[in-house]
N, C-alpha and C positions, 0 to 999 in steps of 0.2 A: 504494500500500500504506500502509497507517494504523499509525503507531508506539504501540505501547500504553500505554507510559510519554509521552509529551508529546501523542498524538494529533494531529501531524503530519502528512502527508500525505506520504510521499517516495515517488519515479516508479520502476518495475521498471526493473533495467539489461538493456537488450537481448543478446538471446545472441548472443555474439560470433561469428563464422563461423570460429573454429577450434572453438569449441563444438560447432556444426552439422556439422562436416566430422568430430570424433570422434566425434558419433552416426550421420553416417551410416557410417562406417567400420566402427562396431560392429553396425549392422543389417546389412550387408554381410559382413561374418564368422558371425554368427548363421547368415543364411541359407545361408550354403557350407558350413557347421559339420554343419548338418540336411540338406543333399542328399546330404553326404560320407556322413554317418551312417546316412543311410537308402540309398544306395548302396551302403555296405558292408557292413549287414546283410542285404538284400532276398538276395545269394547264400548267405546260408550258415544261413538260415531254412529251416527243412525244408517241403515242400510244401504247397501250401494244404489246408484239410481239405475236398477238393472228392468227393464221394464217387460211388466208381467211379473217376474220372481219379486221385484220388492210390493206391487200391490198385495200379493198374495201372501207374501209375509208379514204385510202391514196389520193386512185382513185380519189374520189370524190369532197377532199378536193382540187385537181388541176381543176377538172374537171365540180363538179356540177354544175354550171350555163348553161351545155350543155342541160339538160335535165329536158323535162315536165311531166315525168310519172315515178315511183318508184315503184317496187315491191319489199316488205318486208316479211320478215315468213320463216320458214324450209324450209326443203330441198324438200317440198311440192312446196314452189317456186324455187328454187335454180337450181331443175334436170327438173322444168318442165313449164317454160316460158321462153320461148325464144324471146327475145328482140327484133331482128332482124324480126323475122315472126311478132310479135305483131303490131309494125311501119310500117311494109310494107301494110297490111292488112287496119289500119287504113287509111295510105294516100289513097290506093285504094279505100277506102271509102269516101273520104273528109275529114278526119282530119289529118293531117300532125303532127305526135309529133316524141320524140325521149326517149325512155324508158332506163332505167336501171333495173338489175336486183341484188338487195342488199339483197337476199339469204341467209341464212346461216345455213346448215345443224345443226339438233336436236336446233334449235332456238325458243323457246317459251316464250311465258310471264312471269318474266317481262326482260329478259335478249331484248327481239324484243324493249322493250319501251325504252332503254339504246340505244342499237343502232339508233332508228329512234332517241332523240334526239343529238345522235354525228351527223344525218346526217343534222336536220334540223340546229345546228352550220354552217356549214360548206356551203361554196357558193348555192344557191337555187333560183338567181330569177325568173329562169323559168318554177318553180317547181309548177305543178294545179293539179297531181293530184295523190294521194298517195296510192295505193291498199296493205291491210296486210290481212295477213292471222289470223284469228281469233283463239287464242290459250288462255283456264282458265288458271290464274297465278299459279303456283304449287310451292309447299314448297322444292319437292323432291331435296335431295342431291347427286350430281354426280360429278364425275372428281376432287376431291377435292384438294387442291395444286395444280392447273394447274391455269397456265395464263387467262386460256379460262373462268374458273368456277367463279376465282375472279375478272375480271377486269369491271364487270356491277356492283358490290355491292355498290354503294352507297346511302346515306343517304336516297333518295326517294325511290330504289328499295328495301332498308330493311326497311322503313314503311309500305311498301305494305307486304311487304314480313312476317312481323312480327303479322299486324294484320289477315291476313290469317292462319297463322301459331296458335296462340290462337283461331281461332272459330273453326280450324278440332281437334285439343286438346282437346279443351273444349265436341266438339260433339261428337269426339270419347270414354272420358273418361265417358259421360253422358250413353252413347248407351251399355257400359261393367258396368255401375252402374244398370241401368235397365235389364241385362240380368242376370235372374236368377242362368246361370250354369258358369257367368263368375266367378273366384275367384279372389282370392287379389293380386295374383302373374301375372294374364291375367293385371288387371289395372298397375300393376309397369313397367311390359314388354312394355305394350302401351306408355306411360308417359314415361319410359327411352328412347323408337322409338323415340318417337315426340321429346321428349328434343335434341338426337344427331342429328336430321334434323337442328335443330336451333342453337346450336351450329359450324355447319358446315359453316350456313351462317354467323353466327356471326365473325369467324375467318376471311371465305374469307373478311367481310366488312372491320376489322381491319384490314388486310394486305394491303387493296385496302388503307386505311385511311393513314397508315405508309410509302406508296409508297415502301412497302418490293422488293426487289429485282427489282427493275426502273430501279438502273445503269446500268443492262445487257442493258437493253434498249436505253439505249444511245450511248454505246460504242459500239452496233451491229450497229445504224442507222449513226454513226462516221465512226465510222472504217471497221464494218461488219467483226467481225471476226467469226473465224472458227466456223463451225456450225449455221449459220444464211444466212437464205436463204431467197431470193424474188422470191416467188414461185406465179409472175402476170399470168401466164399465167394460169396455173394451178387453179387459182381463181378466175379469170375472164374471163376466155373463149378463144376458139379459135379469136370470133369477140371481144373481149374486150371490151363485155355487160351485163357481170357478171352471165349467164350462160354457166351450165357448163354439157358437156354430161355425164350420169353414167358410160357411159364404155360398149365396147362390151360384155364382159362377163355378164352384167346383163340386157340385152335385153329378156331372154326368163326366165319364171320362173322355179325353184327349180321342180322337180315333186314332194319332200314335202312341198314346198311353196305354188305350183298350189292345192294340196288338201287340206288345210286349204282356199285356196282363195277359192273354188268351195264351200266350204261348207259356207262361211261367205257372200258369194255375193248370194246363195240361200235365206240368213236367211232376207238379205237387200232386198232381192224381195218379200218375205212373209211379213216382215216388216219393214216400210220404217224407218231407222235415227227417233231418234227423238229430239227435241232441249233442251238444257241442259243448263238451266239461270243459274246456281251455285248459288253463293253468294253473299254478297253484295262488299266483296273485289273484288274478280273477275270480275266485274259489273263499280267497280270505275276504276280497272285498266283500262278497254277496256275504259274507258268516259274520265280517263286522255291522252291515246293515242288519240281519238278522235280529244280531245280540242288541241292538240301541233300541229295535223295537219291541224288543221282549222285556228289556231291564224296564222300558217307562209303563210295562204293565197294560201293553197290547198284543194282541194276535196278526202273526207276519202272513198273509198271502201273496203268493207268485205269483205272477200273470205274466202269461205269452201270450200275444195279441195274436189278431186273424192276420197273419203275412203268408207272402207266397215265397217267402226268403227258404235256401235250401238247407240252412242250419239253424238252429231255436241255442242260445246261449244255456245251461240246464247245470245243477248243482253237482255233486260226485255222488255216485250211486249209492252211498250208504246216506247222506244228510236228502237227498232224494227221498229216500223212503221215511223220514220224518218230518218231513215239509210238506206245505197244502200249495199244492201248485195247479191251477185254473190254466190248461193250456187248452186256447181256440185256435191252434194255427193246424190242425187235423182237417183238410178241406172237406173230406168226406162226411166227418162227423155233421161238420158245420155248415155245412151248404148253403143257409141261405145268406148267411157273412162273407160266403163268397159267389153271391149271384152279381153279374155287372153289375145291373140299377141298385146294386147295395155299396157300389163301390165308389170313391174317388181316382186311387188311384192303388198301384201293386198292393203299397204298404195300409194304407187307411181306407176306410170304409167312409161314406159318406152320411147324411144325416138319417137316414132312412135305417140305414147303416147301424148307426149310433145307439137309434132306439132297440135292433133288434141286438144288439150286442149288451145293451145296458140291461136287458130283458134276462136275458140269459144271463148274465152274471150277478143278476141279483138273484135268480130263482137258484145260483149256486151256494149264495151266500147260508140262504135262506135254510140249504140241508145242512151248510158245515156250522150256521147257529144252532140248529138242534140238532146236531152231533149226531146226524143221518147218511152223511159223506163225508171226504175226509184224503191225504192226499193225494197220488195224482190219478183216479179210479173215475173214468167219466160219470160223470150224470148223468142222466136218463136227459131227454132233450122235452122241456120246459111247453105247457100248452101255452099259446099266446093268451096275452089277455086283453079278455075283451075293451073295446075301444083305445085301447092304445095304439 
């Protein structure tokens, strides 16, 4: 360093290692300061502005103690149980309940295990019995920077999420080692896929962890400014049971929607679904969802919707046999869930649809309440009832 009065030369005095040992002490307090800080606000932030999931959590959090039956899972529930027909049905039967429909379109594992535990937080003591739609956990990254992709990432669903994520790596990188005509460029391609799948979730976690962009959320649910909207109606329904109709426009299918469904509903007649245990992630997920719905003192039912898909996701053959599993994806069985004018489209049934689906699976509920049926053993197929 150059003196400016003599223009001398004198040498910088080295920093002393007590100097080094109180900065790192003080980056080390910083950082605990900001985990502390952001750990003690992330609970008591009101819910993300995820729209649909936070109506429905809002709903509920006023409202849950209304209701004894929950339906959770896509839009496999969402567009096609109806609340209202489900409770009428039953009480005409002798059980009197009152259902919810906690829905939410492209909702699968484990973003459904996030939601069902915001729901069991929240008011539930008349809650017996909890019907989800059975979905394998998936790595797949979508919607990235959206409220919606990030606001499930936490700690539990990125362990789930990460040991899945290492056995399809591991088996995919195994599977291009063993293929002769793979090359070296097919393994880096595969391995840089799998790494941006996991970096995506990783980001969403740390956003969720930092409470990145919250304030909007507070100063919309304060203030509600421009641009923030409560869109109840629209996400819980006409009856305010949390379904919701598709819309007249998608009552009839596509005629190239109908020739792809004509040809996948032949292939399910020729050969039925078959059950698909995956992993052993996949396997703990479904047994974590399980256990949260047994510990709050409800009854778990599976549900496999009416798809023309050629594998049904399905538990390990021994927890198989002590689970009540409601699978409608038997074309045969099912016929008329899968006649066109019941359909929208491969995956969902349309509102016609809806009602003969919600029919059926309340007249199921209806034997496993009075413990007349029971897991996965079909039921006898339901008389319609009149004027519905």
């Amino acid at each position: 360093m150059t003196n400016a009065a003599t223009g001398a030369v004198t040498a910088v005095p080295p920093i002393s290692r007590q100097s080094r040992g109180v900065s790192a002490l003080l980056t080390v307090i910083y950082f605990a300061a900001f985990i502390a800080t952001c750990g003690l606000l992330g609970p008591i932030l009101p819910f993300p502005q995820v729209s649909t999931v936070r109506e429905k959590m809002d709903f509920l959090a006023r409202h849950g103690d209304d209701y004894d039956v929950i339906f959770i899972g896509s839009s496999h529930i969402q567009y096609q149980v109806q609340p209202w027909l489900f409770d009428q049905i039953a009480a005409d039967n002798g059980v009197p309940v009152k259902s919810f429909n906690a829905g939410i379109p492209a909702m699968t594992s484990p973003e459904d295990s996030y939601v069902l535990d915001q729901i069991l937080r929240r008011p539930h003591r008349r809650l017996r019995w909890v019907f989800i739609e059975m979905s394998c956990l998936g790595t797949q990254v979508w919607g990235e920077n959206t409220a919606r992709f990030g606001y499930w990432h936490d700690a539990t669903r990125m362990a789930l999420l990460w040991s899945r994520w290492r056995k399809e790596t591991k088996g995919r990188l195994t599977h291009l080692a063993k293929d002769p005509q793979s090359t070296f460029a097919d393994r880096c391609a595969a391995w840089s896929s799998s790494a941006g799948r996991l970096s995506g979730h990783l980001w969403a976690w740390l956003g969720r962890a930092i409470n990145l962009s919250r304030g909007s959320d507070v100063l919309n649910r304060d203030f509600q400014f421009p641009g923030w909207k409560d869109d109840t109606r629209g996400s819980l329904g006409d009856k305010i049971d949390g379904w919701v109709s598709i819309g007249s426009k998608l009552q009839v299918m596509a005629p190239g929607m109908r020739k792809i469904y004509d040809h996948d509903l032949a292939e399910r007649q020729a050969n039925p679904a078959t059950k698909d245990r995956a992993d052993a992630t996949c396997q703990a997920a479904l047994m974590r969802t399980i256990g949260a719905i047994t510990k709050a003192g409800a009854k778990p039912v599976l549900i496999v919707p009416p798809t023309v898909t050629s594998r049904n996701f399905y538990p390990t053959v021994d927890e198989e046999k002590q689970l009540t599993i409601l699978d409608f994806s038997d074309v045969r069985q099912n016929e008329k869930l899968f006649r066109p004018e019941n359909r929208m489209d491969v995956g969902h049934v349309n509102t016609a649809g809806a009602a003969l689906f919600t029919e059926d699976l309340a007249h199921r509920f209806v034997q496993l309440a009075k413990g007349t049926a029971g897991g996965t053993s079909p039921a006898p197929r339901p008389t319609p009832t009149p004027g519905l």
